[in-house]
Structure formats: C-alpha cells, structure tokens
N, C-alpha and C positions, 0 to 999 in steps of 0.2 A: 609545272609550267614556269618557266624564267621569262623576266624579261631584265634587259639592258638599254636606260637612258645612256647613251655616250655623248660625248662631247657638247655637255650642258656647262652653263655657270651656276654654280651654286653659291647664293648669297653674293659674295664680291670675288670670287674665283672662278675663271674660265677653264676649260680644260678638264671637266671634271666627269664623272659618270658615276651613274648608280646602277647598282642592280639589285634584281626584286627577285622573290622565290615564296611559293606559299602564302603569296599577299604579303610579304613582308620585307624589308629593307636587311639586304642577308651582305651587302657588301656598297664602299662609298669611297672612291679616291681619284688616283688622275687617272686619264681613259686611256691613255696609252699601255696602263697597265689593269686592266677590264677583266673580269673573268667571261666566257661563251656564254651565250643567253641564248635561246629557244626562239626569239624574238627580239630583234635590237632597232631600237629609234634612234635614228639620226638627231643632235641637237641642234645640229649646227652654229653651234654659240650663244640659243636660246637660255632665258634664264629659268631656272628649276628653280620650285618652291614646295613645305607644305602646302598643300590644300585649302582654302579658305574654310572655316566653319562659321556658318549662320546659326549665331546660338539662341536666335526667337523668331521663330517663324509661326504663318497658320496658312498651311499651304494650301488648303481647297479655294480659302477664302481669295488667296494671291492668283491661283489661276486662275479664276474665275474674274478677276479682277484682269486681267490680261488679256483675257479673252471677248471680255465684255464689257458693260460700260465704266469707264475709269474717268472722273471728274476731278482727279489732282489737278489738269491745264486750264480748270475755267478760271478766267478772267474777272469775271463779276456774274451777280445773280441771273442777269441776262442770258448770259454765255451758256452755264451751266441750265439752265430750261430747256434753251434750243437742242442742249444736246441728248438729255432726258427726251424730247419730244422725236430726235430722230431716232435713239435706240428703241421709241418705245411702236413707234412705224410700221417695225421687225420684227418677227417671231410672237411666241405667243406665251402667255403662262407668267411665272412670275418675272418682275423684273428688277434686276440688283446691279449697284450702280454704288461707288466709293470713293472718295477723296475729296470732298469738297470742301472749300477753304473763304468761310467771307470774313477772316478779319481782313483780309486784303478789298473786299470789294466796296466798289464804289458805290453801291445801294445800303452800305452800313447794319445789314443783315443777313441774315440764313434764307436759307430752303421753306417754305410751309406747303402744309397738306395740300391749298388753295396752289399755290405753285406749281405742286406734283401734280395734282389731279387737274388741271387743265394743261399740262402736257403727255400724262397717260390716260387722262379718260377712265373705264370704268378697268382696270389693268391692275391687278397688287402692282405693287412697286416697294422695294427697301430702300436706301441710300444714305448709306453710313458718311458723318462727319469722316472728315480724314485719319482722326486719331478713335475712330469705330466705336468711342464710347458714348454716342450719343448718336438720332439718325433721320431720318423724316420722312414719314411713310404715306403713302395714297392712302384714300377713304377707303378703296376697298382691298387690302391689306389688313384693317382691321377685322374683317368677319372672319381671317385665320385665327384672331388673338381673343378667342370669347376672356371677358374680364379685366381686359386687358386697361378699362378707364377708371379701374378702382388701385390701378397700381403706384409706388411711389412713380414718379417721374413721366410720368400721364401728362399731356398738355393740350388741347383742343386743336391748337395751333400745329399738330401732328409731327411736333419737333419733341421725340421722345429721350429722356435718359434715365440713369438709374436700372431699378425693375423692368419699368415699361417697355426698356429700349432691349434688355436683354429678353423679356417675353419678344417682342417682333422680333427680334434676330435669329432666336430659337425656331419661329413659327416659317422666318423667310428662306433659312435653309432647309428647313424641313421640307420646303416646296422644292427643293431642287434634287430631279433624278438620279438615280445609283450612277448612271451613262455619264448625265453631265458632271459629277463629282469625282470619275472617270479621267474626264478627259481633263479637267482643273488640273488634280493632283501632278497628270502626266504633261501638264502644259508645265508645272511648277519645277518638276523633277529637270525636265530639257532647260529649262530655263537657268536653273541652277549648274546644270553641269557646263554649261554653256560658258559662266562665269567664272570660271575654276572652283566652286564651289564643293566640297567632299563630302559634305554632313550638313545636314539639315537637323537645328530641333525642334519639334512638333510640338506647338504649346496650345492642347485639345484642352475640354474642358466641358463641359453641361450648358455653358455658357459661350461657348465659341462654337465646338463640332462635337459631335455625337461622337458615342463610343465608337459605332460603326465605320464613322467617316472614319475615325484614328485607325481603327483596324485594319480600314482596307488601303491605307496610306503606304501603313507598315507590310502589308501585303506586296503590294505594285513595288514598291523600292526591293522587297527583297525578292523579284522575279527578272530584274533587270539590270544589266551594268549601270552605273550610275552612281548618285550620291547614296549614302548612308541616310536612314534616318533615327535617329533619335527621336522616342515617344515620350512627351509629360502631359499628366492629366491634372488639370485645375480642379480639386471637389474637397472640400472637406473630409478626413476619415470618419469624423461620425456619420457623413452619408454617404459611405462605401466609396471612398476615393480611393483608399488604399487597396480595397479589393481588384480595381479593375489595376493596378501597377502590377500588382501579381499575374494577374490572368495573363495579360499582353506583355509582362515581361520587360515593362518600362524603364526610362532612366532615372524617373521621378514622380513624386504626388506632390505636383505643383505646377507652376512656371505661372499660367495666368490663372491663377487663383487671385482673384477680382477683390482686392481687400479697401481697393478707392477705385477712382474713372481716370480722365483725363483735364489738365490743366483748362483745354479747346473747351470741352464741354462743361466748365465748372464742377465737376464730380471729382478729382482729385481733391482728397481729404489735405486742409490747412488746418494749422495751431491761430490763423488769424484769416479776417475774410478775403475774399477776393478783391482786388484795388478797383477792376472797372467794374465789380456786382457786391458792394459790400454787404446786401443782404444776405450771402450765403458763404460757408468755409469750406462745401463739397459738401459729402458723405465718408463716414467708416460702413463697409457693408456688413462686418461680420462683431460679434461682441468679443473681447477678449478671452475669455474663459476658451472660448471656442478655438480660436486661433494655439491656445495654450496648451490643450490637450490633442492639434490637431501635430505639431510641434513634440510634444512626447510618445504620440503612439507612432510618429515616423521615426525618432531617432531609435526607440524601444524596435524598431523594426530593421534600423540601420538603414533606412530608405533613406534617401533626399526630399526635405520638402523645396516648394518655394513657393514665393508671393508678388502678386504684381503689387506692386504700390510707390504710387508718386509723388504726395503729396507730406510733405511733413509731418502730418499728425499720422497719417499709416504709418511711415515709416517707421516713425516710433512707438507705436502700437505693434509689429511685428515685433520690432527688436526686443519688448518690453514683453512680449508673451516668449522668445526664445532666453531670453535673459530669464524668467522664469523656469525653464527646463534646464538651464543650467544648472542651477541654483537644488535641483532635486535630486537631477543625475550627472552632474558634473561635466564640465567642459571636456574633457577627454570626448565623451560617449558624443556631444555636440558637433565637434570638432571633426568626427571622422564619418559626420555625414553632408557636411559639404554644404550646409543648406543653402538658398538662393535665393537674393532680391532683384528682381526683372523691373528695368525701367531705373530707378532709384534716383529720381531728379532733383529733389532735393535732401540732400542731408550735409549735416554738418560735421565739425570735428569729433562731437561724441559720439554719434554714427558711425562715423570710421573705426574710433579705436574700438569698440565692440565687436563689427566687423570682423577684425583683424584679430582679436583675442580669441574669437567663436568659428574662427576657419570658414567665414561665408564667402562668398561669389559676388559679385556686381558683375549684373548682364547687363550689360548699356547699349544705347543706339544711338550713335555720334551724328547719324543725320537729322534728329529731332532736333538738336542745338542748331545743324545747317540751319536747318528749315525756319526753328521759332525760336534761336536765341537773337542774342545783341541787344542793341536798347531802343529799335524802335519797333520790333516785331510782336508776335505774340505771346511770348513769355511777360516780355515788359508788362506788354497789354494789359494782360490776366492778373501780374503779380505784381509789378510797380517796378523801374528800375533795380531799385538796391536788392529784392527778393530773386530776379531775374538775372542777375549776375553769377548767382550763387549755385544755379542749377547744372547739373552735369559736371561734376569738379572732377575729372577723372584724374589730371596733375594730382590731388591731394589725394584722389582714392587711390593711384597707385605708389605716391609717394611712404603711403601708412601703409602700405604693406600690403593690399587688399587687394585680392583675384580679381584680375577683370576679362569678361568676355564680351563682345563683340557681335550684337546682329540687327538685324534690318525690322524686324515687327512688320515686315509684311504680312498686308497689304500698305500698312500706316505708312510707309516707306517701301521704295524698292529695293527689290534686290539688290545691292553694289556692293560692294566688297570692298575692292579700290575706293569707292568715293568714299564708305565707313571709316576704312583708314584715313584717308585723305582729312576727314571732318573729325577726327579725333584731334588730330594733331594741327590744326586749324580753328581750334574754339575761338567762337564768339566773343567768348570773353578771354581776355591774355592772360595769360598766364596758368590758364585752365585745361590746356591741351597737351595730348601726353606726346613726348617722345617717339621720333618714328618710327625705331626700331622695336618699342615698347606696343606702338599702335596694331603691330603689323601681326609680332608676338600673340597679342590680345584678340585679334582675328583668326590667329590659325591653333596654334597652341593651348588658346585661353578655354578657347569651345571643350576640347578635349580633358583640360584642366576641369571645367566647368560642369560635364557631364562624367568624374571620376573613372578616366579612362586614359590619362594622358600615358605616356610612355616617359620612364624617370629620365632617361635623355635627352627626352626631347624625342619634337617627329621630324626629323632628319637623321635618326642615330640607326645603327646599327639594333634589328630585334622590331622596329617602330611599325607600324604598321604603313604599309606603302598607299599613302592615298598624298598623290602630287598634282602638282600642276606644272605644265610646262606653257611658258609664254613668247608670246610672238614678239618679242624684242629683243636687243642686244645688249639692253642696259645691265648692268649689277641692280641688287636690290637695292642698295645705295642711293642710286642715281634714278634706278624710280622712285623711290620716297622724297627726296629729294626735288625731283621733280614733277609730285604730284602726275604721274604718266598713270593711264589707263588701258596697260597692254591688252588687246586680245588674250583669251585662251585657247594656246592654239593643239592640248593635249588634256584632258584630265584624266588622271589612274586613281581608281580606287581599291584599297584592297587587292592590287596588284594589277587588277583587270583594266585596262584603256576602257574608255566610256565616247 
C-alpha cells in the first residue's frame, strides 16, 4: 500500500510531496514530479512535519485525568472543594482527581483529609498534588492501604508523600476497572493523535501502573491506527525490573524509576535544604550501591536504564553510580546504551559534561519551567531565587552537547506539543531557552534519538519511518516557531497508515 502527501510544505518549502510505501518514506521532492500512490492527499500548501514524540508520559493516569476530575483550574482551596464535592455527587466507587496547585492560593495551603472528607463523605477519594508526588486522600481510602500509617511520609493531616503516598496510589488504582483503564488509555491514544502526536513513551512502573495496565496499553495501541507506543518500566533489576523489559519487549528499564519526588511536594532530593521548609532537603529513595548494580546489569544487558531525578543531590547520586560502571566496563559499553535522566531540573556544569562523555539523554518538560519557573513562582518559592534560576538549563544542555528529548509528564502537564516547544524556547529564565529549530528538533527527533531508534537521517529522509503530521496552516515551520502559532492537526500518518 502507498500513499502520496502532494503539494505539502515541508519545513520552509512549498511545493513539495512525499511518498510512503511499507510504512516508510521511499521517496521526497517537488510534486510536480510525484511518483503514483494507491492513495494520494491533497496538501494543499498545508505544512508537513515529522510527528511529535511525547518522550514521558503515564497514559492511564492522563485519560483518566481527562475524563475525570482534573483540579489543574482551581483557583484557591475553596474552588478546588467545590469541585471535589461535585464530582464526588456522581458515580460511585473510588474517586481520583489531579492537579491541584495552592502555592497560588489565597488560603496559603493544601488539600486535607478534613477537606476531602467533608466533600466526599464516607467515598475513597485519591487526589494527586499536580506534580503527583505527593496527594491527599479521604478517611476512607485508607482502609484500602492496611499499614499504610507506619510508613515514611504518613501525615494525619491525610496529605501523604514519600512511601505513604506511593502505597495510596498503588491501592487507588488498583481500585480502578480493567473497562475504565480501557477507556483512559483509549481516551489518551485519541487525544494524542489528535495533536499530531506519533509516539508516546509509557513511563510504567510498580509505582505508577501495573505491569498489566503496561501490557494492555501496549496491546490497544498495537490493535489500532494510531500513535506508537513505547514501553519503559521503572523497577530496580534486583527486583525483576529487567525481567519484565524482556517479557514485553520494552524500550527500557527505567524512565520513572523514582530515585527523588518533586520540588511541589518537598521530596525532590537537595545537596542543601529547602528555602521555604529549611527543616527538610527531600529524600534519595534508593541507596547507591543499588542504583550501581542496577546501572551494570542493564548496560551488561545493553538495555537502557533511566531515572527520574530532580533534585541536585539525585542527580548526582545517579551520575555517581553510572560514573561507577564506567569506571569497570568502560565508556564504550556505557555509551551505547543510551541511558536516561527524566525531568533533570537541576544540574550544573559538571552534570553536563558527564552527560555528554557517557552518551546520556535529558528528557525534559519545558512546561514545568512555564508553569513554576521565573522569580516569583514556585520554583523560587521552594528554592530561593538564585537556586530557581538555574533549573531547566536546556541552552547549556544542548549547548554541551547533551541529547535532549521533549515531553509532557502527563498528567503533571498536558499534552501540548506546540506549547512544549513554544516553552522551550521561551524560558523563564533568559538566556536558558533553546533555539527554535533546536526546540522543535528535540520534540520530534529527540523522542526517537531518545528511545535508540532514530533513523541516521533524520525522520524526514528517505528509508525514515513514515510517521507525519500534516497541519492546518499555511505557514513554513519558520514562521510557526516564530510565531509561537498553534496549528491544528489536520492529518497524522503513522507508520504510513493515516490515523
């Protein structure tokens, strides 16, 4: 089966066409001179693009977030009640609800149990902070968590992190049906395709979604035109991390392997304390030894590892257990497993060159800086100006040479693609923001790069795999990046197939 994009613009040239065969880009020049397709789309001077790739995602969590209560728009603690009290009205069983945000509110605190539970009543309830590392759960949500008040990060006040938070998150999806984790993933899938999205990476985890949800993720996407996805599992190999890569046939043993939290919730592991909680520098969850053999039995395996980690002192806790395997089996054997640091919000200049020597990945999420960089927001908040500056240097990570890939961390963030790019190259802070051609690059190329699959050409080359997007404008890519524009998509091909 062929098909024939004709008279597309491709990057800053009009007049152009592609065509596709076997899922793949088998020819690319002016349209007037086109070879016959099976199938041919009109461009009509729309702009052709690769495909976006979302190189961190948790998509059950996102549809379900979509579909259900999403507390990113409260305004103040008030707000957010009211709207806990009308979802919770509705339906029956447990109830999960995400994004809520009080360094902005006007009440100068959070969520509590006392909160939840007189807007659900006797109801489980979950409700992840926005950055999901922390969450605050109804009274009776706990009778799913036996043990759950001897654990690190246990609070009375029902605003759980750490341990505690990851046992309820464990216990709150566990409550949610095979049907409804169903209809998430397929809410997640449309959603994406929607966006011009091609590829999704799935960053599963023992601590995010069950094997099973991973399984049947990787299932649904390969029963239907659509996005791709890509499976990584967060687990330690000493407790069978790496067995389940092999089973399912993943693109990694990692991505949210949980080695700190988040800045929001104080669990983001510091080298000094927090500016507005100086009693506390986060947590490291894991000991290094661990991290160090988790780190040699992947490269010994040629696997990919990766690791969430945010906070300064993770960071360099990873790098210091990968520096360690160097050091036994040599940067070559390192180097050609690609390995990956997810999030990576703060590091500095010796971070990079490491980096850069060790052939790693930076997977970033340029709308965390939207959202909580600059100097009055939450970054500051958390870290003090001069710490808050420094976070998300993607100018100096791709300056030093260092891969970068491009995703959303939904639910933590939306889906957007466009506005990912858009907040790359718009940092909070100046002079921090990368290049738009570079931003754009790092969105569709980087994913690919990032999951050791890219095509040596480039995904616009001749051989590349056909997963495009075509958009409802007339602009060059130029003159969207430029213009910060938000085209519809008004075609996505993957794998040659239209979706």
């Amino acid at each position: 089966m062929s098909l024939l994009l004709r008279d597309v613009t491709v990057g800053d040239r009009p007049g152009r066409a592609v065509h596709v065969v076997d899922g793949r880009i088998a020819w690319l020049g002016e349209a007037a001179e086109a070879p016959a397709a099976d199938r041919v789309v009109a461009g009509e001077g729309a702009l052709l693009t690769p495909a976006f790739v979302d190189a961190h995602v948790h998509a059950t969590a996102t549809g379900l977030a979509l579909t259900g209560l999403d507390l990113h728009g409260s305004t103040s603690l008030t707000h957010a009640v009211r709207s806990i009290g009308a979802a919770a009205a509705t339906g029956d069983g447990i109830l999960l609800g995400t994004g809520w945000d009080e360094t902005g509110w006007p009440e100068g605190r959070g969520l509590t149990r006392d909160d939840v539970d007189a807007a659900v009543g006797d109801r489980p309830a979950y409700l992840a902070r926005v950055d999901v590392h922390s969450a605050t759960v109804s009274t009776a949500l706990l009778d799913l968590v036996p043990g759950i008040r001897e654990l690190p990060g246990w609070s009375a006040d029902g605003q759980f992190r750490l341990d505690a938070h990851h046992a309820a998150r464990r216990a709150a999806y566990g409550a949610v049906t095979a049907d409804q984790r169903r209809r998430a993933q397929r809410t997640t899938l449309d959603a994406a395709a929607a966006l011009g999205i091609g590829s999704l990476h799935e960053m599963a985890g023992p601590e995010v979604s069950g094997a099973d949800d991973l399984a049947a993720l990787l299932q649904l996407a390969g029963e239907r035109p659509g996005p791709r996805v890509l499976g990584y599992w967060g687990e330690l190999a000493e407790r069978g991390g790496l067995d389940l890569v092999t089973e399912l046939e993943l693109a990694g043993a990692g991505g949210d392997l949980f080695c700190d939290g988040a800045f929001g919730s104080h669990t983001a592991a510091l080298s000094e304390p927090y500016s507005d909680r100086p009693g506390t520098s986060g947590a490291l969850r894991f000991d290094s030894a661990a991290l160090v053999d988790h780190v040699r039995r992947c490269t010994l395996a040629g696997v990919q590892a990766g690791f969430h980690c945010i906070g300064d002192a993770a960071v360099r806790q990873v790098l210091d257990a990968v520096g360690a395997v160097v050091d036994e089996l040599g940067s070559a054997a390192v180097r050609s497993c690609r390995h990956r640091l997810e999030h990576l919000e703060m590091a500095d200049g010796g971070v990079l060159g490491r980096m850069r020597a060790w052939g790693m990945v930076a997977s970033v999420q340029p709308a965390f800086d939207a959202a909580w960089g600059g100097p009055s927001a939450m970054y500051a908040e958390r870290l003090g100006a001069e710490r808050a500056a420094g976070c998300n240097p993607f100018a100096e990570l791709a300056d030093t040479g260092v891969a970068l890939a491009l995703g959303s961390d939904a639910p933590v963030t939306p889906l957007d693609p466009w506005g990912g790019v858009h907040a790359a190259v718009d940092h909070r802070t100046p002079g921090s923001g990368l290049r738009p051609f570079d931003a754009f690059d790092a969105a569709t190329h980087g994913g690919w790069y990032a999951a050791r699959r890219e095509h040596p050409a480039g995904p616009l080359a001749v051989g590349a795999p056909a997963d495009l997007a075509l958009w409802a404008t007339g602009s060059t890519l130029s003159a969207v990046l430029s213009g910060r524009e938000r085209p519809p998509c008004r075609l996505l091909v993957v794998a040659g197939e239209p979706c």
